[in-house]
N, C-alpha and C positions, 0 to 999 in steps of 0.2 A: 676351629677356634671357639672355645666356649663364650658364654656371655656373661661377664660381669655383673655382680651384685651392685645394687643400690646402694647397699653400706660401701663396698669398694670405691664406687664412682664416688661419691660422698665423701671418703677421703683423700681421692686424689685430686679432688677440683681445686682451683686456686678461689674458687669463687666462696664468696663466706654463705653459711647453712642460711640464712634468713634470708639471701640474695637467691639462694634456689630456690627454695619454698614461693617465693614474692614472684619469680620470674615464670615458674611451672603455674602458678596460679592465672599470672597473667595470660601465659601462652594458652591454657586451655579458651580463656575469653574469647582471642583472637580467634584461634583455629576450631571451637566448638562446632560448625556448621559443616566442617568441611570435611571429604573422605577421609575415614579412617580416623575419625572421632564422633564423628555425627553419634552413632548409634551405641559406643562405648558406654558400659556402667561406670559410676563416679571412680571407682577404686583403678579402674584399670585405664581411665582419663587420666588419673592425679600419676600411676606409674609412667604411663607414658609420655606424658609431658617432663616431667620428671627425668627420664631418662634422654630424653630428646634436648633435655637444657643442660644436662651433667655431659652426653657426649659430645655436644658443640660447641659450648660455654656461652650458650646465648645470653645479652647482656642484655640488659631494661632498655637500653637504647636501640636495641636491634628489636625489640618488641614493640618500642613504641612505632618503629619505625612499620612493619607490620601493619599496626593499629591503623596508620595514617593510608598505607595502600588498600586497605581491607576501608575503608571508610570513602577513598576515593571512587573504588570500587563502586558502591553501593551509590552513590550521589550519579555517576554516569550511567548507573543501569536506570537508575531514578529518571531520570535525563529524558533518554533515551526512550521510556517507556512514556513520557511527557510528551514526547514528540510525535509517537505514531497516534497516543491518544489524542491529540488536539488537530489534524483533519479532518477526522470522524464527526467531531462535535461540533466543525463549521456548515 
């Protein structure tokens, strides 16, 4: 099975063009750091997120919801690393 063009996904999504563009933007935020974006050039970031939102139809709310686990994330590692640092320093 071949792979679909961007113009195709594009117009078979229900989702309107400025909610793709908004949502692929978003999604690179979230997922920048992580496999298989980390080291991508912008152009093949913006495709793949891009594609990634046109064949799921990921919605601002599933992003944000992302946002929220990708931030709890970081506060627990934060935590965590608060904790092994503060026996050392007593």
């Amino acid at each position: 099975m071949t792979e679909k063009s961007l113009d195709e996904m594009f117009f078979e999504t229900k989702l309107g063009k400025y909610d793709v563009v908004r949502n692929a933007i978003e999604l690179i935020k979230v997922k920048k750091d992580e496999e298989g974006y980390a080291h991508l050039p912008q152009t093949l970031l913006l495709n793949k997120a891009l594609r990634e939102v046109l064949e799921n139809n990921i919605t601002y709310e599933q992003i944000e919801k992302l946002k929220q686990e990708k931030k709890n994330k970081k506060a627990q590692a934060q935590e965590a690393a608060n904790a092994t640092a503060e026996p050392a320093s007593k």
